[in-house]
C-alpha positions as CSV (number, residue, x, y, z in Angstrom):
1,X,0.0,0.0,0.0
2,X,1.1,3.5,-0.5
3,X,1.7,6.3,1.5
4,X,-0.9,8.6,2.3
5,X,-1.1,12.9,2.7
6,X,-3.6,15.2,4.8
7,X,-4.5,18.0,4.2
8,X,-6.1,19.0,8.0
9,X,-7.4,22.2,9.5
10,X,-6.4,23.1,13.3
11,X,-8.7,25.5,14.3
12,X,-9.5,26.8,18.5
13,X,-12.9,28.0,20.3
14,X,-13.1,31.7,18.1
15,X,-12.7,29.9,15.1
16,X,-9.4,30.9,14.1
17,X,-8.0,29.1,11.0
18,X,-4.6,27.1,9.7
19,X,-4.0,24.8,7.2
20,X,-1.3,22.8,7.0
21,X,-0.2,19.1,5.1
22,X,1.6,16.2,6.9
23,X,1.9,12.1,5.9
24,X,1.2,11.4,9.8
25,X,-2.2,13.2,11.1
26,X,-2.4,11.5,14.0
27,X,1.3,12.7,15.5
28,X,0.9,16.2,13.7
29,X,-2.4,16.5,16.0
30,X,-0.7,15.7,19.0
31,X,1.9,18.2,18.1
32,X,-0.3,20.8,17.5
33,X,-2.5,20.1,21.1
34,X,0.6,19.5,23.0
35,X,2.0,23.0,21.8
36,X,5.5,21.4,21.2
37,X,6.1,23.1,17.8
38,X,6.4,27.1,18.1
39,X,4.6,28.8,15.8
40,X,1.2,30.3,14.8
41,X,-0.7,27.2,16.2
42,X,1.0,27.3,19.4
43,X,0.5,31.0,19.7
44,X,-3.5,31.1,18.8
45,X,-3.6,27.4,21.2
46,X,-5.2,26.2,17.7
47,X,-5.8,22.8,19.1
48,X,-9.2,21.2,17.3
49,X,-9.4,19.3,14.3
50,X,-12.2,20.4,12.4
51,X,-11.2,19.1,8.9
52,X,-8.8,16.8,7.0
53,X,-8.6,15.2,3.9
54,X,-6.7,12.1,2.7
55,X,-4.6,12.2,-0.5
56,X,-2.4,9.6,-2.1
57,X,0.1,12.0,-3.4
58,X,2.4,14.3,-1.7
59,X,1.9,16.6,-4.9
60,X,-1.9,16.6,-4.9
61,X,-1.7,17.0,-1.3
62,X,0.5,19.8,-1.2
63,X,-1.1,21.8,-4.5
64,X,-4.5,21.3,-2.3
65,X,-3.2,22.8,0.8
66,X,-1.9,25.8,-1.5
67,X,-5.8,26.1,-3.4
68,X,-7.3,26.6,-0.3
69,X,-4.9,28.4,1.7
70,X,-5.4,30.6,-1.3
71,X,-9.1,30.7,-0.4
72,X,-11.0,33.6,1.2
73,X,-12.2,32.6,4.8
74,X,-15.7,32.2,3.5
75,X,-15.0,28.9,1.0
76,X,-12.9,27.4,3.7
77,X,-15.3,27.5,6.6
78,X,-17.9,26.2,4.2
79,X,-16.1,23.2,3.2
80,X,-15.5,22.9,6.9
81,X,-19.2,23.1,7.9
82,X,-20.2,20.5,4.6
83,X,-18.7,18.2,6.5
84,X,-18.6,19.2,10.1
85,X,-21.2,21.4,11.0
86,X,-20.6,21.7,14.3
87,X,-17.0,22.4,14.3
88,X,-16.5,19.3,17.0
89,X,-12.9,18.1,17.4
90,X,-12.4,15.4,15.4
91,X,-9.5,14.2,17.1
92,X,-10.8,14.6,20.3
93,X,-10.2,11.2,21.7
94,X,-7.5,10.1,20.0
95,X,-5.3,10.7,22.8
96,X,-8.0,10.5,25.8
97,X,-8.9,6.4,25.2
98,X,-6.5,5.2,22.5
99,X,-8.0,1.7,22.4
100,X,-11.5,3.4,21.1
101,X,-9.0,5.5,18.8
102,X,-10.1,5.3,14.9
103,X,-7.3,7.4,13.4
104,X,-7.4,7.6,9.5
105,X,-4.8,5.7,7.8
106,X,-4.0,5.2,4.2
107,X,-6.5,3.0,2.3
108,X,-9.2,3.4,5.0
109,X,-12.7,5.0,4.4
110,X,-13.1,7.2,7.4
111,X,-16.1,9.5,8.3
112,X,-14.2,12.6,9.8
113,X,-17.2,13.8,11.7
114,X,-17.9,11.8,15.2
115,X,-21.3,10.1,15.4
């Protein structure tokens, strides 16, 4: 099987916005919630996944971040909300009870948003 990209927005309680691309979303999350990278995520304590996407290619996956980071806020927080309305952390228990933990990984049909 081959390796698989996200392309994932980290987002906090006002809504605040960053994209980003990585080939591991489950420890880019935790290094976004745990604050251990410095940056613009750390400094706006950006620590909710609200949105990801899974791509097999690291150049579709890094064209895509660049479209929407090119985006106006609007277009981004409605693909957000047309497929998580409620803006819930998606990766909200991946760290709290890992053996309930279904972290997205290549090949695997996932439905982001928490039932």
């Amino acid at each position: 099987m081959g390796r698989c990209y996200f392309v994932y927005f980290m987002s906090n309680e006002s809504r605040m916005l960053y994209v980003g691309v990585t080939n591991d979303l489950h420890k880019r999350v935790f290094q976004h919630k745990s604050k251990l990278i410095p940056g613009f995520t750390q400094k706006y304590n950006l620590y909710k996944l609200v949105y990801f996407e899974m791509l097999g290619d690291i150049r579709a996956a890094i064209a895509r971040e660049k479209q929407i980071k090119g985006w106006l806020r609007s277009k981004k927080v409605a693909l957000i909300i047309s497929k998580n309305p409620q803006w819930k952390d998606l990766a909200e228990i991946w760290f709290k009870n890992p053996s309930k933990t279904r972290v997205p990984s290549c090949g695997a049909v996932v439905n982001p948003v928490p039932t």
